[in-house]
ROSE-467883 format. One line per 8 residues: for each residue x, y, z of N, C-alpha, C. Coordinates in Angstrom, 3 decimals. Example, Ala and Ser with C-alpha at 12.3 -4.5 7.8 and 13.67 -1.06 7.14 Angstrom:
2
13.190 -5.690 7.800 12.300 -4.500 7.800 13.200 -3.300 7.800 ~ 12.850 -2.250 7.080 13.670 -1.060 7.140 12.900 0.030 7.870;
//
This chain:
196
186.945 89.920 76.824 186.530 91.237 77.258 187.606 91.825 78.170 ~ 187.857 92.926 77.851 189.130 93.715 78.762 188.317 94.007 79.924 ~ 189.378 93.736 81.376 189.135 94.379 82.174 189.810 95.302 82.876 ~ 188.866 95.887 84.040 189.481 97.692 84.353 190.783 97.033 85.122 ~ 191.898 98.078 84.969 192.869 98.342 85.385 192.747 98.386 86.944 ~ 193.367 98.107 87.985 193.558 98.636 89.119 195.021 98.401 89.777 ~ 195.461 99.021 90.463 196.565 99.316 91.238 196.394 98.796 93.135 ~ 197.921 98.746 93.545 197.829 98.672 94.982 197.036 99.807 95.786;
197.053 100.662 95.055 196.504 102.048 95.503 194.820 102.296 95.156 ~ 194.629 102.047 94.230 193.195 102.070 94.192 192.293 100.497 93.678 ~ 191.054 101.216 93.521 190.238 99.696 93.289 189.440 100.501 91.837 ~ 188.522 99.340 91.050 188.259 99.273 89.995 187.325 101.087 90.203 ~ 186.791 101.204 90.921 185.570 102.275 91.192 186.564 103.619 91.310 ~ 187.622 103.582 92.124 188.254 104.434 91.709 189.461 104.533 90.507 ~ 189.498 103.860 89.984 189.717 103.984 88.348 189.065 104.662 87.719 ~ 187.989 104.524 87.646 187.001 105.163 87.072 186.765 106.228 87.463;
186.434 106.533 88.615 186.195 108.016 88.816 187.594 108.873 88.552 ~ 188.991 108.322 88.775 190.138 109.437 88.591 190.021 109.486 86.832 ~ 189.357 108.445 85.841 189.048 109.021 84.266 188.135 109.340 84.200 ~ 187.052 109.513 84.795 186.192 110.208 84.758 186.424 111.744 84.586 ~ 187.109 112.056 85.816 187.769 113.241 86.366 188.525 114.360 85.207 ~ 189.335 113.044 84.596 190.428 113.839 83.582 189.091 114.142 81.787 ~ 187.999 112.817 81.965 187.450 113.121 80.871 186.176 114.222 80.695 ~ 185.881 114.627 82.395 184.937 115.665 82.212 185.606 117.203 82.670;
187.192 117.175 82.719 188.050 118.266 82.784 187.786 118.624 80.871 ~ 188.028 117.602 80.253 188.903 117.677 78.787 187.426 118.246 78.099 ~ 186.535 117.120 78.383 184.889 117.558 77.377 184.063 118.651 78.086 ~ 184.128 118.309 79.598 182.741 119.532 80.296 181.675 117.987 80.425 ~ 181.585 118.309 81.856 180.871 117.030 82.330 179.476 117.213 81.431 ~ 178.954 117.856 80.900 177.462 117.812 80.207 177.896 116.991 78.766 ~ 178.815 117.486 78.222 179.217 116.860 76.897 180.005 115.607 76.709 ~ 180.484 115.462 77.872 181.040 113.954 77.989 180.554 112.441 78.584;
180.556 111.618 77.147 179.644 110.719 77.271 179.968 109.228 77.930 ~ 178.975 108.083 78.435 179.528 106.602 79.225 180.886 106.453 77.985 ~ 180.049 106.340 76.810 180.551 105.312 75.730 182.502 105.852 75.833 ~ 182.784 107.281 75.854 183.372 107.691 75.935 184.756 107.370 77.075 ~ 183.696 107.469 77.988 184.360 107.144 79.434 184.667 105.618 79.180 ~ 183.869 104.754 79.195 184.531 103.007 79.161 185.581 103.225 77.988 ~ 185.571 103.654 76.662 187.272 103.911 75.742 188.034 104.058 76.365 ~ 187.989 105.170 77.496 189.503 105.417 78.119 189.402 104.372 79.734;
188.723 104.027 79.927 189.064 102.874 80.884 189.398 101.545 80.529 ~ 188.972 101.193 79.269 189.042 100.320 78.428 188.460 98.963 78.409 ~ 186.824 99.703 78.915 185.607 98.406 78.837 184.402 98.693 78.115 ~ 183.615 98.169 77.678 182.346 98.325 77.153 181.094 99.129 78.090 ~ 181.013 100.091 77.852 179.627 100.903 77.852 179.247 100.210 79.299 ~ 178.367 99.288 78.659 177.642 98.456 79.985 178.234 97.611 81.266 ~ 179.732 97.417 81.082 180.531 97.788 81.914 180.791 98.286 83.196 ~ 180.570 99.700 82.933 180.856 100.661 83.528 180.221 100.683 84.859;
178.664 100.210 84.228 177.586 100.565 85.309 178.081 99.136 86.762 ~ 178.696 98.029 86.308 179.281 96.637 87.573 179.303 97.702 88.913 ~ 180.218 99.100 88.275 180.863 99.527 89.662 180.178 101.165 89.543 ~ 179.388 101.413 88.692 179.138 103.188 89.233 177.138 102.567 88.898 ~ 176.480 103.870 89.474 175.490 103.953 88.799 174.642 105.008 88.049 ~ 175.275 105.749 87.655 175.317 106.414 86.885 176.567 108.143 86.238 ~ 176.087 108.783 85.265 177.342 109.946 85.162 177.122 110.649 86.158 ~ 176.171 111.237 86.941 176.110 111.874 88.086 176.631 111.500 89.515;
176.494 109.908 89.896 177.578 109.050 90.825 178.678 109.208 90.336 ~ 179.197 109.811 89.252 180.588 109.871 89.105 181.341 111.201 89.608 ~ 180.204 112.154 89.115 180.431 113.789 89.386 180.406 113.986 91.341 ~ 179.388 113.435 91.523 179.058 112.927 93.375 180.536 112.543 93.925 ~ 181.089 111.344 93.202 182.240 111.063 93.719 183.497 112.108 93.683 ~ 183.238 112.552 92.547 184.372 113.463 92.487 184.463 114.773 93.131 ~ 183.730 115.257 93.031 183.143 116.756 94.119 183.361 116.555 95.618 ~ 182.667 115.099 96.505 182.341 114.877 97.585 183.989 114.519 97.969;
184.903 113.803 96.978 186.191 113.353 97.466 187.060 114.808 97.800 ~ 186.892 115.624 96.826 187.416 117.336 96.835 187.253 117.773 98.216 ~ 185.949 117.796 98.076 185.030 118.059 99.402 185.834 117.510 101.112 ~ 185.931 116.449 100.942 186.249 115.807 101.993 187.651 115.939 102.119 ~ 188.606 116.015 101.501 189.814 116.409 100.981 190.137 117.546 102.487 ~ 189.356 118.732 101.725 189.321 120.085 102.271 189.378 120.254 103.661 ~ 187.696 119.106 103.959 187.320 119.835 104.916 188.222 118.737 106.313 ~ 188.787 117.564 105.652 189.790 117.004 106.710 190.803 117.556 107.168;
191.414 118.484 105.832 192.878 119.153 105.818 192.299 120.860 107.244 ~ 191.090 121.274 106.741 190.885 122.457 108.017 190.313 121.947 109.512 ~ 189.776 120.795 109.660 189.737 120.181 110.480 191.217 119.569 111.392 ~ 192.140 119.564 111.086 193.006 119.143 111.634 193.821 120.212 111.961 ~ 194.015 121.338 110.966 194.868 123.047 111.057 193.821 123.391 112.094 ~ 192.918 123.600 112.192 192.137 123.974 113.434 193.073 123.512 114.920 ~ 192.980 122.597 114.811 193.783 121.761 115.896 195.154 122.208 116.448 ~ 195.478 122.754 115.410 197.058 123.025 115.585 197.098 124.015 116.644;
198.507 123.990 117.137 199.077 125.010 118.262 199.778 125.700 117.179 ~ 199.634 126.907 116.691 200.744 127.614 115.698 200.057 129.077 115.303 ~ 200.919 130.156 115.191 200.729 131.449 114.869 199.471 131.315 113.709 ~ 198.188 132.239 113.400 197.338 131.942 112.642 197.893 131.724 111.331 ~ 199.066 133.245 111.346 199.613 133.270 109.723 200.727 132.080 109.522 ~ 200.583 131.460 109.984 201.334 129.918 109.960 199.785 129.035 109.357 ~ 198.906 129.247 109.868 197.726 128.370 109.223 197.351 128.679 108.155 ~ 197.009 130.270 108.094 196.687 130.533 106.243 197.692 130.345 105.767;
199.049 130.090 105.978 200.181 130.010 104.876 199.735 128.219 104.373 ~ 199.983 127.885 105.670 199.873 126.340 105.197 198.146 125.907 104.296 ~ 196.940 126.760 104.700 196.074 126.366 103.964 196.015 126.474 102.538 ~ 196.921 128.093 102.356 197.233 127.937 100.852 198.040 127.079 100.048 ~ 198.520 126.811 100.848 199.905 125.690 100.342 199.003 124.596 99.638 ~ 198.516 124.145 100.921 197.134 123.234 100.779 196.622 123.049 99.489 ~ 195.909 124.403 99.067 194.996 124.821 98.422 196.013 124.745 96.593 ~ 196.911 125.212 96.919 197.989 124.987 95.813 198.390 123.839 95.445;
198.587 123.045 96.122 198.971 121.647 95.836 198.055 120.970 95.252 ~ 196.842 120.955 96.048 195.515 120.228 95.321 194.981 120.904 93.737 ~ 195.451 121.758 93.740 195.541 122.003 92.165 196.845 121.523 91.154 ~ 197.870 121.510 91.677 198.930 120.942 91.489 198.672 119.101 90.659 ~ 198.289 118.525 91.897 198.549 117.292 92.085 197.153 116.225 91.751 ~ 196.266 117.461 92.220 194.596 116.563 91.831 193.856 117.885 91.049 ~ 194.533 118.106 90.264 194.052 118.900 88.669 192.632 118.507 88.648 ~ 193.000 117.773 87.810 191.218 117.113 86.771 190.159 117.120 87.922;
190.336 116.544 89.249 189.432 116.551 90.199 188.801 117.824 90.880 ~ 190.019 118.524 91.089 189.371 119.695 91.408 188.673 121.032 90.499 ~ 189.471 120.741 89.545 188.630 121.518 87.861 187.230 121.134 88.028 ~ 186.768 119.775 88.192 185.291 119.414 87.536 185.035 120.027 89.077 ~ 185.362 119.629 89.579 184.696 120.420 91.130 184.072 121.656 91.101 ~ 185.332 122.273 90.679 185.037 123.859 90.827 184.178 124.482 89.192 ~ 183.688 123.368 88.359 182.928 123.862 87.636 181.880 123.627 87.419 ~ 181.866 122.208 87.835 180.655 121.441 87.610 179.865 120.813 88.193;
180.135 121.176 89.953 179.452 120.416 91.190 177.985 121.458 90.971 ~ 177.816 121.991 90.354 176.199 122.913 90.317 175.279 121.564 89.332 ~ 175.676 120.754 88.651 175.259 119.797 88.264 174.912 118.503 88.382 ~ 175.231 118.561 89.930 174.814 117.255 90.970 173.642 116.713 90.965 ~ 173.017 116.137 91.245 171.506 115.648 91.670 171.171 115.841 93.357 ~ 170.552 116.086 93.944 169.905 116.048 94.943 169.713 114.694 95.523 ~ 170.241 114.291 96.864 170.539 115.597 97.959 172.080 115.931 98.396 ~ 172.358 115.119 97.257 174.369 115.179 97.314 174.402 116.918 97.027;
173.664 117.469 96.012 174.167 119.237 95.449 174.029 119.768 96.640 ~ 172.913 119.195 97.870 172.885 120.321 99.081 173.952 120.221 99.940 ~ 174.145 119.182 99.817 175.303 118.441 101.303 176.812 119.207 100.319 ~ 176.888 119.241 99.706 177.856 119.431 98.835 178.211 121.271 99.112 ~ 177.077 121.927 98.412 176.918 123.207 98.652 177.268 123.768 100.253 ~ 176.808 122.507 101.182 176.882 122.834 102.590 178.461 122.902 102.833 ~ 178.420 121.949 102.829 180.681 121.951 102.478 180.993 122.774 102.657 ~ 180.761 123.015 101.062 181.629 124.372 100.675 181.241 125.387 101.529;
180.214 126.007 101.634 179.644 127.451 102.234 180.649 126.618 103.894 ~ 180.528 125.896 104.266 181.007 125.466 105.859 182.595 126.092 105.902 ~ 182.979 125.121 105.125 183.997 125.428 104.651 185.047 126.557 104.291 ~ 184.497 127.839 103.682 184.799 128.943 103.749 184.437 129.884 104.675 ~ 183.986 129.180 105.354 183.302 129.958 106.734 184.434 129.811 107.546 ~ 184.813 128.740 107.811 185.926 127.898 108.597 187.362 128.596 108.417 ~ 187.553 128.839 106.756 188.992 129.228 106.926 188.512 131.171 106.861 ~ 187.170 132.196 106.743 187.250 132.985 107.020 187.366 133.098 108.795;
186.596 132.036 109.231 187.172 132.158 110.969 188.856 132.496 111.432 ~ 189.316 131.465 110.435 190.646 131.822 111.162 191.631 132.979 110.532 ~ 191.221 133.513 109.563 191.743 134.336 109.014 190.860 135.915 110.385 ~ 190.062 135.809 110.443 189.216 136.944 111.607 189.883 136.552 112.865 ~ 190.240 135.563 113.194 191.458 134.861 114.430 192.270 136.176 114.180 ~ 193.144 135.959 113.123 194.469 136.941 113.065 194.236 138.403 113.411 ~ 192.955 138.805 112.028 192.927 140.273 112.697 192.917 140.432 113.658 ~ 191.978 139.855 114.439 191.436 140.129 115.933 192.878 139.977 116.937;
193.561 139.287 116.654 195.304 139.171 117.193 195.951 140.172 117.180 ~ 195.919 140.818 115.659 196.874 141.588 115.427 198.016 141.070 114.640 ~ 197.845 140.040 114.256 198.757 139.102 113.257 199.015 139.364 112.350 ~ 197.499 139.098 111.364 197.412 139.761 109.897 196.898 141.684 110.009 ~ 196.665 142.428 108.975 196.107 143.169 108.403 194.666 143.101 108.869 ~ 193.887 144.201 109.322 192.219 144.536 109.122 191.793 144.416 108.122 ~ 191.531 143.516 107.025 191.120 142.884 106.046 189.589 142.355 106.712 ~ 188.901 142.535 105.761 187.672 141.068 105.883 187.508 140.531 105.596;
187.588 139.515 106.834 187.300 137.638 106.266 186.968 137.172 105.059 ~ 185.963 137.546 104.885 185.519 137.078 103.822 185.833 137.120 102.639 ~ 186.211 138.804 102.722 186.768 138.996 101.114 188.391 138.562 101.441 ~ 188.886 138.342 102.161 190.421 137.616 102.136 190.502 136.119 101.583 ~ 189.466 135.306 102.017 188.975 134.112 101.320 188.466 134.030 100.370 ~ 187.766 134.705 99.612 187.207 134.954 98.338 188.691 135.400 97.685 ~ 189.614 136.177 97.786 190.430 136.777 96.915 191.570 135.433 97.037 ~ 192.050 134.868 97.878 192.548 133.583 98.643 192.228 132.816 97.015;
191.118 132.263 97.650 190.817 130.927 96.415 190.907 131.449 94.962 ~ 190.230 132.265 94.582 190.104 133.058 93.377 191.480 133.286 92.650 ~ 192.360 133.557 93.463 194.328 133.333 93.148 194.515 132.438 92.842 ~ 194.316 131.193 93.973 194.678 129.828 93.352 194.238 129.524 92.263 ~ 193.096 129.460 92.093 192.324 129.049 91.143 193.090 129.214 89.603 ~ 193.759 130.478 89.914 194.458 130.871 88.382 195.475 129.843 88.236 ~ 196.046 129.097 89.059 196.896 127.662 89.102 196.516 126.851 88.066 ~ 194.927 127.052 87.422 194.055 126.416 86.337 195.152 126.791 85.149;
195.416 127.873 84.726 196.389 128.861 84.003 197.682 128.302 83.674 ~ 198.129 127.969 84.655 199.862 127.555 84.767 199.784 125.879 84.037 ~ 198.785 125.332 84.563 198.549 124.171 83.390 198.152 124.222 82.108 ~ 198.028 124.852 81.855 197.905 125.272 80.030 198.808 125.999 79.621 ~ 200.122 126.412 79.997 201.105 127.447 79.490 202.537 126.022 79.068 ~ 202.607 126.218 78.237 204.594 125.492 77.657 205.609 125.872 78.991 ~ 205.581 126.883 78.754 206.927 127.672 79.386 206.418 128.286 80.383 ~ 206.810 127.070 81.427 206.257 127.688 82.620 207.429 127.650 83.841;
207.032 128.080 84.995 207.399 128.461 85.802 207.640 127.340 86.909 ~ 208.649 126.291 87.586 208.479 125.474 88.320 207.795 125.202 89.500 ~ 206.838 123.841 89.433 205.715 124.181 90.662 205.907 124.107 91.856 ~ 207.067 124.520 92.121 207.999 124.748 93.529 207.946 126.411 93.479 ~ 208.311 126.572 92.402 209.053 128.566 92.749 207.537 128.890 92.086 ~ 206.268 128.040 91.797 205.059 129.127 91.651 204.432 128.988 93.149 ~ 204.127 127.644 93.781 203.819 127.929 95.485 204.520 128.642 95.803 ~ 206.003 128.747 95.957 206.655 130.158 97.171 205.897 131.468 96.425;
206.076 131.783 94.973 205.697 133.230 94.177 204.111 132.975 95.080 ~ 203.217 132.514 95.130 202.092 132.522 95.623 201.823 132.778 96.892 ~ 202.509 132.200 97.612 202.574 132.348 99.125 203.109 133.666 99.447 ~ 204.164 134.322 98.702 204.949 135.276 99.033 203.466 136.646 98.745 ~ 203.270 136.393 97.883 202.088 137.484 97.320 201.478 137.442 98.278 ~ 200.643 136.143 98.779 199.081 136.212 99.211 199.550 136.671 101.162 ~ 200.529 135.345 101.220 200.971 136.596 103.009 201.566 137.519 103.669 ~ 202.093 137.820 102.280 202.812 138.963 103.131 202.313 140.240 102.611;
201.273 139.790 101.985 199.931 140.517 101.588 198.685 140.985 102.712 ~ 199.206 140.449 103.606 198.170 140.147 104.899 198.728 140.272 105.968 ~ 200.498 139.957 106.438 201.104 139.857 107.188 200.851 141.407 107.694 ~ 200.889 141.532 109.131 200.973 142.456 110.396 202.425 143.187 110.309;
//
């Protein structure tokens, strides 16, 4: 019987959840099945369950890791001593990279965390709503400075993520654009879009 793969870097459970990740990017977490998932890990069905307990502990893991991702990276920019538009630059950066670099994870995130089970969908939902609260705070920091533009918070963060998001885009194109000169093209748009 084959067993799961693991690395210095991860353990058998996260094996699984980073194919998980890439196999409910490719099918749509509703249409993608165990039997499916152990093929590309390369164990039997019943398997699977040693280290998860079920497809929804997988979606949990993957959302909540996004999740936590986020809310460590604004937890610590909070902290910082630095001009605000030094923080939204760097949160987008942030925000760019993790699409960049953790694709598949943040795709099922951003499509398919409405499909959680309870009480992970609330804690989850809480996040997020926290979360964008957090980086509309510091974006209302600036106005209130005089840093950025009289913009509102909110809709600066809503239009913010909604940009990145098109980063979804640049991974499905041949002929693309290097993911060095699309963060600066991004950054250049979104702050000095805002810049005072």
């Amino acid at each position: 019987m084959a067993k799961i793969k693991t690395t210095e870097n991860n353990s058998k459970r996260e094996f699984i959840i980073e194919r998980a990740a890439k196999l409910f990017k490719e099918k749509g977490y509703k249409a993608a099945s165990m039997r499916e998932l152990a093929s590309l890990v390369g164990v039997e069905a019943a398997s699977l369950y040693n280290h998860i307990d079920s497809k929804n502990d997988l979606l949990e893991a993957i959302c909540m890791n996004v999740a936590n991702r986020y809310t460590c990276y604004i937890s610590d920019l909070e902290n910082e001593e630095c001009p605000v538009i030094q923080k939204i630059e760097k949160l987008l950066r942030f925000h760019v990279r993790e699409m960049m670099d953790n694709y598949e994870e943040v795709y099922v995130t951003d499509h398919d965390w409405r499909s959680m089970d309870e009480p992970h969908l609330s804690e989850y939902r809480e996040m997020r709503r926290n979360y964008r609260q957090r980086f509309a705070a510091i974006v209302q920091d600036g106005v209130d400075n005089k840093e950025i533009k009289g913009v509102d918070a909110n809709s600066a963060v809503m239009i913010f993520i909604n940009a990145i998001g098109a980063v979804d885009q640049w991974h499905r194109i041949v002929h693309k654009v290097n993911r060095n000169d699309l963060e600066e093209n991004i950054i250049t748009i979104l702050v000095d879009g805002i810049r005072n």
